[in-house]
C-alpha positions as a LaTeX table, in Angstrom:
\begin{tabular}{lrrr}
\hline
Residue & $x$ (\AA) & $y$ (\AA) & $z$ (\AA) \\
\hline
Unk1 & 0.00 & 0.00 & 0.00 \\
Unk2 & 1.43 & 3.50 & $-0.73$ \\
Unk3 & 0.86 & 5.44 & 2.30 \\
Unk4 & 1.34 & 9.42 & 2.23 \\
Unk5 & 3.41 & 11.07 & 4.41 \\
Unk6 & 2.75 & 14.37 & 3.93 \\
Unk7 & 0.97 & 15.38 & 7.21 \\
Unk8 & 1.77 & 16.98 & 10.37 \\
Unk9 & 0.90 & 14.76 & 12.95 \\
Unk10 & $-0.65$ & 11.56 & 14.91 \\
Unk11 & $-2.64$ & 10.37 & 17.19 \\
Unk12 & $-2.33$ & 6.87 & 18.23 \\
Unk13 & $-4.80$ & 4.80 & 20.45 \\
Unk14 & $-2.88$ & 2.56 & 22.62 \\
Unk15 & $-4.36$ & $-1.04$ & 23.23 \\
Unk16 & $-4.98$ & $-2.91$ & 20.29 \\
Unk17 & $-3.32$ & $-0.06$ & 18.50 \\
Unk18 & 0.41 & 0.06 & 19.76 \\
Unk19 & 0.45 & $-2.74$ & 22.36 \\
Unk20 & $-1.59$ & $-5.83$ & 21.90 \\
Unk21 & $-3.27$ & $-5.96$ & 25.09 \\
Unk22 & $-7.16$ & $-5.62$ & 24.04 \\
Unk23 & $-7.54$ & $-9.30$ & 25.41 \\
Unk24 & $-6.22$ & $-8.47$ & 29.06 \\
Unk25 & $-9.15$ & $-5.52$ & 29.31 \\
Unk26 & $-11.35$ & $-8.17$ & 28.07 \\
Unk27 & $-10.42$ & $-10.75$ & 30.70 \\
Unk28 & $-10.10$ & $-8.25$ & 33.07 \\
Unk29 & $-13.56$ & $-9.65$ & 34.06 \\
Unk30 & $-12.53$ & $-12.85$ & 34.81 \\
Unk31 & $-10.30$ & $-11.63$ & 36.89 \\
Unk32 & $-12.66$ & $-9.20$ & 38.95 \\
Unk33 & $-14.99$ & $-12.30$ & 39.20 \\
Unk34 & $-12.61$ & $-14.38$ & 41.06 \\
Unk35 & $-11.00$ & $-11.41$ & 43.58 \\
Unk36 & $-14.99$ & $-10.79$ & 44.58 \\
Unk37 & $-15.92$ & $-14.43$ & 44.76 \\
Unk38 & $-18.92$ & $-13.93$ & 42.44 \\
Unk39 & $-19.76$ & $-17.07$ & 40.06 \\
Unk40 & $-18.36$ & $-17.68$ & 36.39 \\
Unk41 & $-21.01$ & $-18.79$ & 34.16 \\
Unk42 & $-20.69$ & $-20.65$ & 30.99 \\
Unk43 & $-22.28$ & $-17.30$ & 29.12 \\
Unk44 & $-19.80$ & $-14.51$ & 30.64 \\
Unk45 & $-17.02$ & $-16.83$ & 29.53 \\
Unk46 & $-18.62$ & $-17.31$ & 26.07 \\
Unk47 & $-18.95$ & $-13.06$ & 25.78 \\
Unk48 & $-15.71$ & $-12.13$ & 27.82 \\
Unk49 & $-13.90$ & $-11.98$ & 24.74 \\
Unk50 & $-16.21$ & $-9.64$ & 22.28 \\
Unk51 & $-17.61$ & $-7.91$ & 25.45 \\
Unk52 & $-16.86$ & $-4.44$ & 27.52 \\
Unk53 & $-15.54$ & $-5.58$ & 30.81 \\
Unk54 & $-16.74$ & $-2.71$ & 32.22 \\
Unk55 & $-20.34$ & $-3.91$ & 30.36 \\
Unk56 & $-20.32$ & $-7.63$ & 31.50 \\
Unk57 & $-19.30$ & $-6.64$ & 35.07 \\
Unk58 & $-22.11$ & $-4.63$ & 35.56 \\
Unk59 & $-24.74$ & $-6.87$ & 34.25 \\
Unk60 & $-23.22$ & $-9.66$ & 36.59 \\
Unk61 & $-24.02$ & $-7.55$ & 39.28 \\
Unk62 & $-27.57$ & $-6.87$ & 37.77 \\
Unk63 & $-28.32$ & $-10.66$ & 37.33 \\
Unk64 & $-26.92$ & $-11.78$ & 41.19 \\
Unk65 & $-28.57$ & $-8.37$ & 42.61 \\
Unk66 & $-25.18$ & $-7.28$ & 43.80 \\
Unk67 & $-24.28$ & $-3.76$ & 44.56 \\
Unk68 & $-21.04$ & $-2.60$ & 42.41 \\
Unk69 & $-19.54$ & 0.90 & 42.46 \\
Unk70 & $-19.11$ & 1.21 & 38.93 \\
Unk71 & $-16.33$ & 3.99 & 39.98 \\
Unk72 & $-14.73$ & 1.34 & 42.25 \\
Unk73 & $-15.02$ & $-1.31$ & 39.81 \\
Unk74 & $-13.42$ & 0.39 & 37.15 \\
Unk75 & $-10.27$ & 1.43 & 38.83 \\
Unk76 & $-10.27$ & $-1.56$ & 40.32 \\
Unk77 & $-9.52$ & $-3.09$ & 36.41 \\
Unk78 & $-7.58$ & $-0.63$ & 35.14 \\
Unk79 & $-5.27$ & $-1.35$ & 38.53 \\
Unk80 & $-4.84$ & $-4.90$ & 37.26 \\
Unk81 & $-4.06$ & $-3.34$ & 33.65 \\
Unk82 & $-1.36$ & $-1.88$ & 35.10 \\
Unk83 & 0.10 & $-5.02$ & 36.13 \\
Unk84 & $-0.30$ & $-6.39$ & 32.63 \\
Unk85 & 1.46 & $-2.57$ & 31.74 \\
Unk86 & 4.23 & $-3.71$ & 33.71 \\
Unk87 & 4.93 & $-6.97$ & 33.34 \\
Unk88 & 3.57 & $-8.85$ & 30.49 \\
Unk89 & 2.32 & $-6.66$ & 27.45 \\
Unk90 & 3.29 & $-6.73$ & 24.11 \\
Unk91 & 3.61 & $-4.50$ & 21.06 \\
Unk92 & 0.47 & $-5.24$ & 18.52 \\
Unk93 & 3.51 & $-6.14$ & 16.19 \\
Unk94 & 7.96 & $-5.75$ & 15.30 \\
Unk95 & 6.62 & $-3.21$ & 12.91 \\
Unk96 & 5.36 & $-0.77$ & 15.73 \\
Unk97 & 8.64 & 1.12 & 16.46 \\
Unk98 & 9.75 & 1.09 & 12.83 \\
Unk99 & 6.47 & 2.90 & 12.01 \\
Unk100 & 6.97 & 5.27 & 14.89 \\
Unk101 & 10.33 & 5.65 & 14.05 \\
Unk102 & 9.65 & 6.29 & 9.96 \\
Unk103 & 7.17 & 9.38 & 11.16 \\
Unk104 & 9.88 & 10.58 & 13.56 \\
Unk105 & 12.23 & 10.36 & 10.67 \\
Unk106 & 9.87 & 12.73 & 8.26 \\
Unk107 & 8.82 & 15.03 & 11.21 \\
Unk108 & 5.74 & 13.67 & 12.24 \\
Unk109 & 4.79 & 15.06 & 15.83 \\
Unk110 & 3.01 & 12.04 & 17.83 \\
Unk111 & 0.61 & 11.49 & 20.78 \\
Unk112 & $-1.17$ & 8.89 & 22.40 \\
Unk113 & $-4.99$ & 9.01 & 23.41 \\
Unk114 & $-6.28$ & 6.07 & 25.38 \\
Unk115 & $-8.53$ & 5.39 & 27.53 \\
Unk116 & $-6.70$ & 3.67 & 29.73 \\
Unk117 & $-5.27$ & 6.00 & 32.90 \\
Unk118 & $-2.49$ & 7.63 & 30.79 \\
Unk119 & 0.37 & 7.58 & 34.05 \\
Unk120 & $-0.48$ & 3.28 & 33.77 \\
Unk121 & $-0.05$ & 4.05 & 29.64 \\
Unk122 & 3.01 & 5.04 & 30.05 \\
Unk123 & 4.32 & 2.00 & 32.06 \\
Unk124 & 3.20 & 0.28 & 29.23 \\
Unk125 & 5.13 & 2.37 & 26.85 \\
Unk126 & 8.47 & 2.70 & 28.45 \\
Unk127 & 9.11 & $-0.72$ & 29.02 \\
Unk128 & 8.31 & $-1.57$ & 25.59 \\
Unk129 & 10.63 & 1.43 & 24.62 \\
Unk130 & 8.39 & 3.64 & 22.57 \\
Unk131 & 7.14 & 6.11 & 24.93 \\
Unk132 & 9.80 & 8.64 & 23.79 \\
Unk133 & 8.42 & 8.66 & 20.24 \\
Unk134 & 5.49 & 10.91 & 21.92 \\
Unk135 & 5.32 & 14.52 & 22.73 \\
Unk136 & 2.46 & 13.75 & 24.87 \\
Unk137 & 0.26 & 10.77 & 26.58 \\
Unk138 & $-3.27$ & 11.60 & 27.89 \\
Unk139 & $-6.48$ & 9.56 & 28.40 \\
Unk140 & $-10.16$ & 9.92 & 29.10 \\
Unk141 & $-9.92$ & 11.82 & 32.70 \\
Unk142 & $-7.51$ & 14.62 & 31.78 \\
Unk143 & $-9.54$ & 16.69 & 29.76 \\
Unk144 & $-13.03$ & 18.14 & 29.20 \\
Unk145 & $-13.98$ & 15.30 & 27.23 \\
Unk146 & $-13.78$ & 11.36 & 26.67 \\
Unk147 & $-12.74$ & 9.44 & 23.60 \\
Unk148 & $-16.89$ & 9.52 & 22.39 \\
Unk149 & $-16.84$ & 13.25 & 22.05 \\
Unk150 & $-15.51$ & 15.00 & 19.31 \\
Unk151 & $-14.63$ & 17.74 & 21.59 \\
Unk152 & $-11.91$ & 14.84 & 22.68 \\
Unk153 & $-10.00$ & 15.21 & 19.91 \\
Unk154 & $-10.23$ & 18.69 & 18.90 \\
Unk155 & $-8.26$ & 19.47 & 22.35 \\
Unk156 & $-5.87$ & 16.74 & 21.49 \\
Unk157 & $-5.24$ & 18.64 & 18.04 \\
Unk158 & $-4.90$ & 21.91 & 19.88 \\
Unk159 & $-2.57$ & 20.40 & 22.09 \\
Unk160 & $-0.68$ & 19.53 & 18.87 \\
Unk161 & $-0.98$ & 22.65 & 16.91 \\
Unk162 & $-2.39$ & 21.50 & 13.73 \\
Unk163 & $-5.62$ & 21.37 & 11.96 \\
Unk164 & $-7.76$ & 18.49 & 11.51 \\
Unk165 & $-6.60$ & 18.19 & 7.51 \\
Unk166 & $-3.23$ & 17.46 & 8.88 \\
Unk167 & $-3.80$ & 15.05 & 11.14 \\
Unk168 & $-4.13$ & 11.03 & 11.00 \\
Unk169 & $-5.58$ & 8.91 & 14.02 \\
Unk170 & $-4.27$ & 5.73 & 14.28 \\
Unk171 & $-7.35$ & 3.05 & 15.94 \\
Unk172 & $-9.07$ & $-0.08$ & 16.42 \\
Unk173 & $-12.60$ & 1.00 & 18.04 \\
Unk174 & $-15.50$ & 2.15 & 16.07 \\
Unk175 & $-16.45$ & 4.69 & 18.76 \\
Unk176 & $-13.32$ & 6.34 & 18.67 \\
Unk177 & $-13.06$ & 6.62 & 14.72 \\
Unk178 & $-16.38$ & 8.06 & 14.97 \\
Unk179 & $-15.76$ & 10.91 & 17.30 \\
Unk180 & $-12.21$ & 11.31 & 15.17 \\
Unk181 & $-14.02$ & 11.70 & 11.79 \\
Unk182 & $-16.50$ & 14.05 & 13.34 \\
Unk183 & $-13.46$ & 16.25 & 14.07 \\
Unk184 & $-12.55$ & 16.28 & 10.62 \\
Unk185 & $-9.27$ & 13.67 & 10.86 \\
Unk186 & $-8.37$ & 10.81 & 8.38 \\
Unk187 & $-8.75$ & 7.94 & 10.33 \\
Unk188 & $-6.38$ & 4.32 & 10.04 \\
Unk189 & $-8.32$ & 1.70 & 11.01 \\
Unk190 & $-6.00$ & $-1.09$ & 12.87 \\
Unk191 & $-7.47$ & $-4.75$ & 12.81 \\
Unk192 & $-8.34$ & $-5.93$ & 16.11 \\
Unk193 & $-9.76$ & $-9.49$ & 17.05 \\
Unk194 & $-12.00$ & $-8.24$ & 20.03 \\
Unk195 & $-14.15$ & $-5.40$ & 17.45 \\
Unk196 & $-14.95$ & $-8.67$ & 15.21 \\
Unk197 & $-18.73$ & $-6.82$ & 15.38 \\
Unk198 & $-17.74$ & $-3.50$ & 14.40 \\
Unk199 & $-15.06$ & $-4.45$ & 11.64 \\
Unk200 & $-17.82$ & $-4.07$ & 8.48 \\
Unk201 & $-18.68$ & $-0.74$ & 10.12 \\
Unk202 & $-14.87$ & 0.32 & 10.75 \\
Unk203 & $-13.70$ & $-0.55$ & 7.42 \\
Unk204 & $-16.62$ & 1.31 & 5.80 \\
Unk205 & $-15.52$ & 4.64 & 8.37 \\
Unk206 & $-11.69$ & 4.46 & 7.86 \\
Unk207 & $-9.98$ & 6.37 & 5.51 \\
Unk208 & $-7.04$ & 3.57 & 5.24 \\
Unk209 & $-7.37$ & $-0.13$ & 6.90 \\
Unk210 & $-4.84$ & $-2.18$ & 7.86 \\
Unk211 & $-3.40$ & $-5.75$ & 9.60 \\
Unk212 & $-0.10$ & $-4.55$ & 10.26 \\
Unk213 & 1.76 & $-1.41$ & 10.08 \\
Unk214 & 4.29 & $-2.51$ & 7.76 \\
Unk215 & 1.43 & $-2.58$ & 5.31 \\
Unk216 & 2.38 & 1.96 & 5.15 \\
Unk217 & 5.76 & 1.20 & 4.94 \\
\hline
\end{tabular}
């Protein structure tokens, strides 16, 4: 594919954009299930992979009437996310920091917006030694707005200094790509096993779609 890399800037997502680590969020139900003792059925397993955590948790608690902080719950996950930050996550592929390090090369200015707590995003990053490749990480509490809004990314661009028209967002969830293309960026869809639902409805969205990032290079 011949990619063009005449733009300004980027703004990557981080799980199942950068770092392979959609399937920890996703399990990251399991594992709240067993620290609160509640019961596994056959069904959660069966959705835990396709499914919100955050979603399944709280309809567990629906179906066993039990009372969940959804507040307490989520930091709760995002705390074991950290651990997988730490210890155990990947890069989505090799090609990761050659990509990064191609836009670096051609003066691409770089950011990453994820919804994961961005100080945990960056454990992630630094020990997989591409944090430096950003100006700037930030996340879904930092700002006026979360990844859903529009209003999300037009502070990220500000932050950046550059219009919309020169600016490419690099993601795997619908939502996201939504809220991206309402700002006016081009959008690069990356393929990611857990938005199996979504993918007709990403690759009719994205402006590019790809496996792999050596597929721009």
């Amino acid at each position: 594919m011949k990619f063009n890399y005449d733009f300004s800037a980027a703004i990557f997502d981080m799980d199942g954009t950068l770092l392979d680590t959609m399937p920890y969020w996703r399990y990251t139900t399991l594992e709240y299930l067993l620290a609160h003792r509640l019961p596994v059925e056959e069904d959660v397993l069966v959705r835990m992979y396709s499914t919100s955590s955050r979603r399944l948790l709280m309809e567990v608690a629906q179906r066993y009437g039990v009372q969940m902080d959804r507040a307490a719950m989520i930091s709760e996950i995002e705390g074991y996310m950290n651990r997988h930050y730490l210890y155990d996550a990947q890069l989505k592929s090799p090609s990761v920091p050659l990509f990064l390090e191609k836009l670096k090369r051609a003066g691409v200015r770089m950011c990453v917006a994820t919804g994961s707590p961005r100080q945990y995003a960056a454990n992630g990053l630094r020990r997989l030694g591409i944090l430096d490749y950003f100006d700037f990480v930030t996340d879904n509490y930092e700002g006026r707005y979360t990844k859903d809004k529009p209003g999300y990314f037009d502070d990220v661009l500000s932050r950046l200094g550059v219009p919309a028209d020169r600016c490419w967002v690099f993601e795997d969830a619908l939502y996201a790509m939504e809220s991206a293309k309402a700002s006016g960026l081009r959008v690069c869809a990356i393929e990611e096993d857990t938005q199996l639902s979504s993918r007709e409805g990403i690759k009719a969205l994205a402006d590019v779609y790809i496996r792999d990032y050596g597929e721009l290079m």
